[in-house]
C-alpha positions as CSV (number, residue, x, y, z in Angstrom):
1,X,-70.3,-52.6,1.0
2,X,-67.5,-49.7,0.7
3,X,-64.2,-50.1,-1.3
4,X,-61.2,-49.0,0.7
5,X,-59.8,-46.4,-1.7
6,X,-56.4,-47.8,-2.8
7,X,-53.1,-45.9,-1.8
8,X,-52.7,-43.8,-5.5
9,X,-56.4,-43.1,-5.4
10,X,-56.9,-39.3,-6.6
11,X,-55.8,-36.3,-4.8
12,X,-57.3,-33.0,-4.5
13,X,-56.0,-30.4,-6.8
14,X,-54.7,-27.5,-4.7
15,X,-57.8,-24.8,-4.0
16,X,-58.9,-21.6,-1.4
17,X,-60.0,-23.2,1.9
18,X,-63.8,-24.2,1.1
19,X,-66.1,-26.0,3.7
20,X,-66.7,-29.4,2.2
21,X,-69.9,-30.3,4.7
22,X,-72.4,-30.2,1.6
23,X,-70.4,-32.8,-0.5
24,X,-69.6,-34.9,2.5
25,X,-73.7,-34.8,3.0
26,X,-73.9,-36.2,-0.4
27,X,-71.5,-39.0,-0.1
28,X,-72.7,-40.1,3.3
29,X,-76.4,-40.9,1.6
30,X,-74.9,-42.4,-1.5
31,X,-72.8,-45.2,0.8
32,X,-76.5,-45.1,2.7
33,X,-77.8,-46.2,-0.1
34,X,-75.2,-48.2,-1.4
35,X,-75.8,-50.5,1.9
36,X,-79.7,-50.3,2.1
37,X,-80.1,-51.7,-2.1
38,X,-77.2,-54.7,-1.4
39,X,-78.8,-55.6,1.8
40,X,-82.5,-55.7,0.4
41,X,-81.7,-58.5,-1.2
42,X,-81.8,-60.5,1.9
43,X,-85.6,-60.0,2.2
44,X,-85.9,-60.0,-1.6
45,X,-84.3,-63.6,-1.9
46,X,-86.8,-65.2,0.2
47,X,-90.0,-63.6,-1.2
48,X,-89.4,-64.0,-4.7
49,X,-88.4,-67.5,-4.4
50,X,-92.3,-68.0,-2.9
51,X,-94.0,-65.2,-5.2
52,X,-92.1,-67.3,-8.7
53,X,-92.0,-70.1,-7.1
54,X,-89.1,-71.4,-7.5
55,X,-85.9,-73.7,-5.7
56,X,-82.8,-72.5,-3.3
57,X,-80.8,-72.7,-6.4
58,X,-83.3,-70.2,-8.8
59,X,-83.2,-68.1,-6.1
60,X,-79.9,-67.9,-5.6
61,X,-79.5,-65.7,-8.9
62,X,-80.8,-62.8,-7.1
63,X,-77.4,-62.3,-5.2
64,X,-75.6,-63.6,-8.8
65,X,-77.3,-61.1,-11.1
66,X,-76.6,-58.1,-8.8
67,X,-72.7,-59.3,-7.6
68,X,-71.4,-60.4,-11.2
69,X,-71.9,-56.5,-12.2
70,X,-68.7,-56.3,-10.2
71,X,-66.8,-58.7,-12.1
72,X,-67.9,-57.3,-15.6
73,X,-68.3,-53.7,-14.7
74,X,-65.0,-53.0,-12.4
75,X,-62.7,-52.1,-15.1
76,X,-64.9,-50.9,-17.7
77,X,-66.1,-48.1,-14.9
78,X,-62.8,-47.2,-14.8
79,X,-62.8,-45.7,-18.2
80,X,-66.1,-44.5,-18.2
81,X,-64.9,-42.1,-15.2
82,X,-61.9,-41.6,-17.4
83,X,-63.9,-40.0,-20.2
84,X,-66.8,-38.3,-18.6
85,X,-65.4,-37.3,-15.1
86,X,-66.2,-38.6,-11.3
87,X,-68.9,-36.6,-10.6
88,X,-70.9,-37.4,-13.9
89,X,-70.2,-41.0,-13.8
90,X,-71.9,-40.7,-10.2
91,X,-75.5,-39.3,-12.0
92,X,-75.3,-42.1,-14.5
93,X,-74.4,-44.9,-12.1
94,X,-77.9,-43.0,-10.4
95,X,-80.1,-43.1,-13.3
96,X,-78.8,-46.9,-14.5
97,X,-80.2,-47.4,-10.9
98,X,-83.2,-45.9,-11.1
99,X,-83.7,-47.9,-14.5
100,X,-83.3,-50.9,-12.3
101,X,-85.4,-50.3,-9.9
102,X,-87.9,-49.6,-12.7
103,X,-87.8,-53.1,-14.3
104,X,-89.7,-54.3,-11.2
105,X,-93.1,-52.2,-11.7
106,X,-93.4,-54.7,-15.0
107,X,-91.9,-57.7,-12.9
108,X,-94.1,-57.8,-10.7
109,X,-96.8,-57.2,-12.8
110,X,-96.1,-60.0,-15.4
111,X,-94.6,-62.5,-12.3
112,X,-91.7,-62.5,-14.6
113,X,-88.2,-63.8,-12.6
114,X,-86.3,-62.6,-15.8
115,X,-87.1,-59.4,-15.5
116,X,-86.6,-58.9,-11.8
117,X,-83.1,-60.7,-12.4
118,X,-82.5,-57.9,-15.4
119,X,-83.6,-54.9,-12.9
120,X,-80.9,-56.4,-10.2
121,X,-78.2,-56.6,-13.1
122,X,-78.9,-52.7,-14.1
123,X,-79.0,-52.0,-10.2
124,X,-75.7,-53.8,-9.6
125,X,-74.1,-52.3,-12.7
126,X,-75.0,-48.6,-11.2
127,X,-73.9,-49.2,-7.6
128,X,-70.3,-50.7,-9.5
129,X,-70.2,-47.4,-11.1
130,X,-71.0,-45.1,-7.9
131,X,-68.8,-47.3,-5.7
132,X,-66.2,-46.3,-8.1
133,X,-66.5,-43.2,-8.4
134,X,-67.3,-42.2,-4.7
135,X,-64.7,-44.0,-3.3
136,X,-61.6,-41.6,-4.5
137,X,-64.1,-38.7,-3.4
138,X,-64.1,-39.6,0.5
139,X,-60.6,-40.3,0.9
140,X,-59.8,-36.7,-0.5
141,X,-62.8,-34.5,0.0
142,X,-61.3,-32.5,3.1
143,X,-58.1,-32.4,4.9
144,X,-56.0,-35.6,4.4
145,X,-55.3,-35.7,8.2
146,X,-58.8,-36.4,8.1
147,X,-59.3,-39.0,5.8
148,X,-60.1,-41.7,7.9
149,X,-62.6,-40.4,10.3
150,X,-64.2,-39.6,6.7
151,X,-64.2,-43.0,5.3
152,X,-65.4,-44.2,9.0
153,X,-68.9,-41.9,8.4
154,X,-69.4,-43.3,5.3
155,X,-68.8,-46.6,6.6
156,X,-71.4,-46.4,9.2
157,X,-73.8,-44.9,7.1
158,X,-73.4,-48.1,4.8
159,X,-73.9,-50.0,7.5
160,X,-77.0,-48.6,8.5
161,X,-78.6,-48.4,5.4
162,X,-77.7,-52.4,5.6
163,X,-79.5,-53.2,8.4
164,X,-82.3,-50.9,8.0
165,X,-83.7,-51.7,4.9
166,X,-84.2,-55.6,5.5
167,X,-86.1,-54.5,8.3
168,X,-88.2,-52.0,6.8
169,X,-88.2,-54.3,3.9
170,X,-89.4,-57.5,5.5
171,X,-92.0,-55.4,7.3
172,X,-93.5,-54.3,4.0
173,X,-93.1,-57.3,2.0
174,X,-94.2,-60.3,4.3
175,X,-96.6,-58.5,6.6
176,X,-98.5,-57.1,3.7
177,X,-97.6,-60.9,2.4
178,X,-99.3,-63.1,5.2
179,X,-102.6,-60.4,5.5
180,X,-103.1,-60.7,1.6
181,X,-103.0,-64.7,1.8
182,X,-105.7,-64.4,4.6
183,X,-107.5,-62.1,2.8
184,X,-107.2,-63.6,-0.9
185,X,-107.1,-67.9,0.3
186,X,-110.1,-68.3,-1.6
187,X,-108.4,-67.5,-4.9
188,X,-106.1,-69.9,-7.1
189,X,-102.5,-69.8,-6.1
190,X,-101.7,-68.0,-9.3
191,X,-103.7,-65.2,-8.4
192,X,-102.9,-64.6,-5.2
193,X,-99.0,-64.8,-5.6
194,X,-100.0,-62.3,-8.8
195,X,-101.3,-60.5,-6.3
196,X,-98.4,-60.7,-3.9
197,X,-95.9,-59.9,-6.3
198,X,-97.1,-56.5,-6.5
199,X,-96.4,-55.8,-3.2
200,X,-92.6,-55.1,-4.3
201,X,-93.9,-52.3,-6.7
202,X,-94.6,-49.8,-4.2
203,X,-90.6,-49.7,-2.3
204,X,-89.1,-49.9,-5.9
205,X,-91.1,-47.1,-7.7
206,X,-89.9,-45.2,-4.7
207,X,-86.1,-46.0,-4.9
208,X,-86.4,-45.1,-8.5
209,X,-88.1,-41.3,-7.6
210,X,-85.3,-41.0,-5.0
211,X,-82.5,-42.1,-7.4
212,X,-83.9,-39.4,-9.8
213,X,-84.2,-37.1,-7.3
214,X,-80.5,-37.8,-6.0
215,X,-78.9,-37.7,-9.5
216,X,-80.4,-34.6,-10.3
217,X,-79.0,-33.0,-7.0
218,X,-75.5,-34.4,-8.3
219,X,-76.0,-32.8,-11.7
220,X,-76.9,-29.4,-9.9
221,X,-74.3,-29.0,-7.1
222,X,-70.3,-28.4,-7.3
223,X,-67.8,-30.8,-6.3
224,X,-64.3,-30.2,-5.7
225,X,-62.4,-31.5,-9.4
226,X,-59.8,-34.7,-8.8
227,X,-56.5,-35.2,-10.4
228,X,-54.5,-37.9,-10.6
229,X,-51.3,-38.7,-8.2
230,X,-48.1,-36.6,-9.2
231,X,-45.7,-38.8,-11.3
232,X,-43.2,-38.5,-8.6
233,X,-44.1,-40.7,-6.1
234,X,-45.6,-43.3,-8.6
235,X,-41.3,-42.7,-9.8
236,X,-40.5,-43.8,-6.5
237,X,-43.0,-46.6,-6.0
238,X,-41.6,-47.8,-9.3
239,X,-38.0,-47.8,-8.5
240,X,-38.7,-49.7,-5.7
241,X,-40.6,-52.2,-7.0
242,X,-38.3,-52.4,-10.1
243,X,-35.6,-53.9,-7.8
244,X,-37.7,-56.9,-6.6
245,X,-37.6,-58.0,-10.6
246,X,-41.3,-58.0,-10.7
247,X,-43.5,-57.0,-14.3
248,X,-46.8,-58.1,-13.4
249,X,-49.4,-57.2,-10.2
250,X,-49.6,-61.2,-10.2
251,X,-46.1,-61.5,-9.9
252,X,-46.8,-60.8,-5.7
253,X,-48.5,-64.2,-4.5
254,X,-50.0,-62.1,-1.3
255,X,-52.1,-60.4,-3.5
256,X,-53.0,-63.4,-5.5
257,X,-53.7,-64.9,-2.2
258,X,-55.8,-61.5,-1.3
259,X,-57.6,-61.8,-4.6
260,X,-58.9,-65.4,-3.2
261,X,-59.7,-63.7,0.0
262,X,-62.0,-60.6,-0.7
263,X,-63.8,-63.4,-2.9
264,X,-64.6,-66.0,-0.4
265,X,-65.2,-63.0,2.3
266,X,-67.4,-61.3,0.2
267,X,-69.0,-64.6,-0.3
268,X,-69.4,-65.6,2.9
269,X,-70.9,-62.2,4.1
270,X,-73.2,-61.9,1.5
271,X,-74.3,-66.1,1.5
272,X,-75.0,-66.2,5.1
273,X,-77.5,-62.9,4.6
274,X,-78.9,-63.8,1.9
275,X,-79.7,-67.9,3.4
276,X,-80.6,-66.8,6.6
277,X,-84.2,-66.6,6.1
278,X,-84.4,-69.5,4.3
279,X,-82.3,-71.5,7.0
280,X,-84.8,-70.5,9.9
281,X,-87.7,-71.9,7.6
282,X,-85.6,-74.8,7.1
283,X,-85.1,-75.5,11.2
284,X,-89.1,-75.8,11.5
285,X,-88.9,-73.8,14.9
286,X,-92.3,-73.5,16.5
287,X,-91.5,-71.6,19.6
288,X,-89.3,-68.9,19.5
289,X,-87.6,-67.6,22.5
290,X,-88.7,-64.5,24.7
291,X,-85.8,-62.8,23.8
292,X,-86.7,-63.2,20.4
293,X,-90.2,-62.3,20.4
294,X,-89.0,-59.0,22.3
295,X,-86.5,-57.2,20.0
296,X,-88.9,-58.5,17.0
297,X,-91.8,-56.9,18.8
298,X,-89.9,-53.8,19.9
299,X,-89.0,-53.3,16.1
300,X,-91.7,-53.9,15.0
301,X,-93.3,-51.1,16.7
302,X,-90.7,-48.6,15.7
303,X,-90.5,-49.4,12.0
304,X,-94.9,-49.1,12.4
305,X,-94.4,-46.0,14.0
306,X,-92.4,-45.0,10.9
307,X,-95.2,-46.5,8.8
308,X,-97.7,-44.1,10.3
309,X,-95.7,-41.0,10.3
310,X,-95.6,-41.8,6.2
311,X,-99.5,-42.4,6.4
312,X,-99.3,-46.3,6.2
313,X,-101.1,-48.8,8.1
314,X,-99.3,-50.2,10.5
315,X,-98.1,-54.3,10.0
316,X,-98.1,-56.4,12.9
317,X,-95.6,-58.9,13.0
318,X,-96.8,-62.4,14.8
319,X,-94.5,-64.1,16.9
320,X,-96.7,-66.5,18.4
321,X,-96.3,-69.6,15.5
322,X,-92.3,-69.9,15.7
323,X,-90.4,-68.4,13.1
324,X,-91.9,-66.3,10.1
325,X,-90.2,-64.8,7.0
326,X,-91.0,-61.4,8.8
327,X,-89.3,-62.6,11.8
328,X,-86.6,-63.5,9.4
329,X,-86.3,-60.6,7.9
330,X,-85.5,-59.3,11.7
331,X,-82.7,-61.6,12.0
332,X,-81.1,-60.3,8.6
333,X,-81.4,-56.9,9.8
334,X,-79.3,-57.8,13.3
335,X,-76.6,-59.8,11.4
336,X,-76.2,-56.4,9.3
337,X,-76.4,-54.0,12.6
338,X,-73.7,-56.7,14.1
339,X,-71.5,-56.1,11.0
340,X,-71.8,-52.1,11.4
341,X,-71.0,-52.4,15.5
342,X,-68.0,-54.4,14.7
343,X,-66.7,-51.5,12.1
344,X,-67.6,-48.9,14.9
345,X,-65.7,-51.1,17.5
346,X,-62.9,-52.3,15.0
347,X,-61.8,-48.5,14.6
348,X,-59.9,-47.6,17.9
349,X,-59.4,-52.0,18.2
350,X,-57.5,-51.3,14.9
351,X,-55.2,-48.7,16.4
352,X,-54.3,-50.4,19.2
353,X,-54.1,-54.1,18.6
354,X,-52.1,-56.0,15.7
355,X,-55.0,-55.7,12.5
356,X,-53.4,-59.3,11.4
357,X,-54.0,-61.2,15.1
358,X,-57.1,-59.9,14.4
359,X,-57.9,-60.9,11.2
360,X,-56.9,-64.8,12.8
361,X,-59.5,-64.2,15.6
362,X,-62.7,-63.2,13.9
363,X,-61.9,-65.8,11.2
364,X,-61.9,-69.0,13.1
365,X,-64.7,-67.8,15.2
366,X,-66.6,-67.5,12.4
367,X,-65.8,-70.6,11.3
368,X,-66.8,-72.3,14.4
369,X,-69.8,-70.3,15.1
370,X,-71.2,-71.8,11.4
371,X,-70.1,-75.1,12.2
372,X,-71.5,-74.8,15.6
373,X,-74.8,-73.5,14.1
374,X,-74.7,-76.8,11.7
375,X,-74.1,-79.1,14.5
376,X,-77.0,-77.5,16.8
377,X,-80.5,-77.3,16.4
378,X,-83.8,-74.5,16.5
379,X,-83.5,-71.0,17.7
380,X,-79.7,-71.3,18.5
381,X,-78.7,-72.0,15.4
382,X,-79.9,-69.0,13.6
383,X,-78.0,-66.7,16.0
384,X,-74.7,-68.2,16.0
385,X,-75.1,-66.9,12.2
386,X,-76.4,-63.4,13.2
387,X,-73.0,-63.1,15.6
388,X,-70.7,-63.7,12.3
389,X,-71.9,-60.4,11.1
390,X,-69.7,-59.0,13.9
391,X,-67.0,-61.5,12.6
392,X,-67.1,-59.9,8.8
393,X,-66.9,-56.5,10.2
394,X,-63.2,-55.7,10.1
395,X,-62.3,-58.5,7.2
396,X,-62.6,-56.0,4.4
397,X,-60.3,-53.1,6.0
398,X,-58.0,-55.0,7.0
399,X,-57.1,-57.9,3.9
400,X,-57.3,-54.7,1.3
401,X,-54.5,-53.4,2.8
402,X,-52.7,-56.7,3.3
403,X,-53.1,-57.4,-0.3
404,X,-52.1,-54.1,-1.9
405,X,-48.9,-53.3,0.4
406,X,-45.8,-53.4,-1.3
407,X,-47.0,-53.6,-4.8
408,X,-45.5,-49.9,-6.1
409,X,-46.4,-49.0,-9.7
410,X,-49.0,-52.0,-9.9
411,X,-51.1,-50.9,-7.0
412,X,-54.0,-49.8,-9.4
413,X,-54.1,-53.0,-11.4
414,X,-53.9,-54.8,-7.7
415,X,-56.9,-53.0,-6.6
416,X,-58.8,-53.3,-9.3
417,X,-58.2,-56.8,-9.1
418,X,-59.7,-57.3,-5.7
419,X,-62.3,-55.1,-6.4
420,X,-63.6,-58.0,-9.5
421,X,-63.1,-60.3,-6.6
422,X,-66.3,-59.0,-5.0
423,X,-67.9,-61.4,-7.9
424,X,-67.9,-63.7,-4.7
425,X,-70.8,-62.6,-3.6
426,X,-72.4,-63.9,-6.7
427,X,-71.1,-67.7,-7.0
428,X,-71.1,-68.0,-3.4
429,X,-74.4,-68.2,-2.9
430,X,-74.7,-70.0,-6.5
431,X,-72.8,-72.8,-4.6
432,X,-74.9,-72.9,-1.4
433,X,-78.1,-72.7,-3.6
434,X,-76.7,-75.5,-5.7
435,X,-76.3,-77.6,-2.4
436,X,-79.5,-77.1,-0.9
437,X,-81.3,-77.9,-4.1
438,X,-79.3,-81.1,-5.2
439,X,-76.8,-81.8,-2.2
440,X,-78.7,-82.4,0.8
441,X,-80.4,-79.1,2.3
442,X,-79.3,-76.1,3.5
443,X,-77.4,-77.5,6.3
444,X,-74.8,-79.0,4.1
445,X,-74.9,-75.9,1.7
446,X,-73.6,-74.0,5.0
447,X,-70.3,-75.9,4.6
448,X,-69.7,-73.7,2.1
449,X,-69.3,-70.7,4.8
450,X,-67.4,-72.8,6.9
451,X,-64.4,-73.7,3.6
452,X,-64.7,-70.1,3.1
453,X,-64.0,-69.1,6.6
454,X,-60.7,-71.4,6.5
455,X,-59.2,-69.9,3.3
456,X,-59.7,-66.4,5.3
457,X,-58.0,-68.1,8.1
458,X,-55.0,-69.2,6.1
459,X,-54.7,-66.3,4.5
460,X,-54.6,-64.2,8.1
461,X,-51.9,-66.8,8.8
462,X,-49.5,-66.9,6.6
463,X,-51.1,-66.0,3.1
464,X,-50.6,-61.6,3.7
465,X,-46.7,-62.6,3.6
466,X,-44.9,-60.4,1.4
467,X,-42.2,-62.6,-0.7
């Protein structure tokens, strides 16, 4: 997920005319990345909770441990950039990554859910840090004119990295998965999910070599020096808001509102990612559709074909027994692709058409598309949720600006504000988890999406107001 950089985010200090292609190169794979290690956690969800063993709720920590990092590490990244500078605060939030992605080699090894829950804390905690620090960059590393056809690359390159790696993921994880339990059903249960478990080793040693890789890069190269916003214009800012009597960012109840809002949107994106595998196992579908079996059979042979260029075995993907965790893990992948069409879509939408109107549109669809996919039964079900990826699309750049505008000399405190709101996308799922386990199933836990979707739709009503 990308932060919108707030209006006094950093400016370029004035400098000869210098191409900044090799920088832009830089950021584009960091917001890559930034999408691909969020969005694993779809796949990861769903194959821990079999490997440890363990209930909707336990499992629910995954998204917990890596989303509170945004809640605990907003403003304390903040001064770390303060004191060490943008560019070196983007190799450690690197290398606290790659520390993360470390902790699983011994996770997996010992089966132990504490340490995999530690590795996503460390790997939250980095991405807080880069998303920080990366942010500012885009919006100022070229032309200003330019700045949001800038922020639009790096948003689709999030995006992608979103819906590929549950894909690739899944592939790696359940195929390998369902040929080892063939291949090892003879053995105890504890063995064989010992065995299992290691199949996460292999993807993670490799983020961490490319994390080390990447930071070094970072620690090499040159990248244009930030500054902060003339006093000036924060002078003006001030005045203006000094007139309106106000002392406190929480003294503007739209961005108290907005607050609320990234939180249950972040929620709500994030909840019905991470659940969806779980709530196809749930539905018990036998059959699946041909649509269904032909995109998962058509990605599957692409993502194989990507398998043997890298001199792996290829990993079939059955479609014949109803719905899998690999097929799953197909379904996460679309609701992500869905949310990065709707951000490709949403920029010339956003030009032309009223950003508020909508805001109202996509949020009660979404709310009746979950309620609709509570209400209905088998195949459907799961791809009324897939379709509110394209509802979650344009939520984020549009209620950012809604809940900053107008806010003058507190615009940083604002923004840093809804930035610890992304801690949504920890208790969220918490909740749902919770609900499954002890509340009646996953079907009621997916109320939660649907109160969620209401506050949003409030809030696009009536909540942006500026009073």
């Amino acid at each position: 997920m990308a932060l919108a950089p707030s209006s006094t985010s950093p400016v370029a200090t004035a400098a000869p005319a210098r191409s900044y292609v090799g920088p832009m190169v830089l950021m584009t794979t960091l917001f890559f990345l930034f999408g691909a290690v969020t969005n694993f956690n779809g796949v990861l969800m769903p194959y821990l909770k079999d490997v440890c063993q363990l209930t909707d709720l336990q499992s629910s920590l995954i998204p917990f441990a890596f989303f509170i990092a945004y809640f605990l590490m907003s403003l304390p990244a903040g001064y770390v950039l303060e004191r060490i500078g943008y560019q070196r605060g983007i190799v450690l939030g690197l290398m606290i990554m790659a520390g993360g992605a470390l902790l699983f080699v011994p996770a997996a090894e010992a089966r132990a859910y504490g340490l995999f829950l530690a590795g996503l804390s460390l790997l939250g905690a980095g991405i807080t840090l880069l998303q920080v620090a990366a942010n500012p960059y885009v919006s100022v590393l070229g032309p200003a004119r330019q700045a949001a056809s800038r922020i639009s690359i790096v948003g689709v390159a999030n995006g992608l990295g979103g819906t590929l790696s549950p894909l690739v993921g899944g592939l790696l994880l359940f195929g390998s998965a369902e040929l080892l339990k063939k291949q090892l059903a003879a053995l105890p249960l504890g063995e064989r999910l010992t065995q299992e478990a290691a199949l996460v080793k292999t993807p993670y040693l490799g983020l961490a070599c490319f994390l080390a890789a990447l930071a070094l890069l970072f620690f090499i190269v040159r990248l244009p020096k930030l500054e902060s916003i003339p006093a000036d214009e924060e002078t003006v800012q001030a005045d203006a808001a000094l007139l309106q009597g106000r002392t406190s960012a929480l003294d503007f109840r739209h961005l108290v509102l907005g607050v609320g809002a990234i939180f249950f949107y972040v929620g709500v994106e994030v909840g019905l990612g991470d659940f969806l595998i779980r709530y196809g196992q749930s539905l018990q579908i036998s059959q699946l559709s041909p649509f269904t079996q032909t995109l998962v059979q058509s990605l599957n042979a692409v993502t194989n074909y990507g398998l043997l260029v890298i001199g792996q075995a290829p990993l079939p993907i059955d479609t014949t027994h109803g719905f899998t965790a690999a097929v799953g893990a197909v379904l996460v992948a679309s609701y992500w692709f869905g949310l990065m069409v709707g951000r490709i879509v949403g920029i010339p939408l956003l030009r032309r058409l009223s950003d508020r109107r909508m805001l109202v549109g996509v949020c009660g669809a979404g709310m009746l598309l979950v309620l609709g996919s509570i209400l209905l039964r088998g195949e459907a079900s799961l791809w009324l949720i897939v379709l509110c990826g394209l509802c979650n699309s344009i939520m984020w750049p549009v209620i950012f600006p809604l809940a900053i505008k107008g806010l003058g000399p507190f615009t940083k405190k604002g923004s840093s504000y809804l930035i610890m709101a992304i801690v949504g996308g920890a208790l969220i799922p918490l909740l749902m988890g919770w609900l499954a386990t002890h509340g009646g199933g996953l079907r009621v836990a997916f109320l939660v999406p649907v109160a969620c979707y209401a506050y949003l739709l409030h809030y696009a009503v009536s909540g942006y107001r500026v009073r």
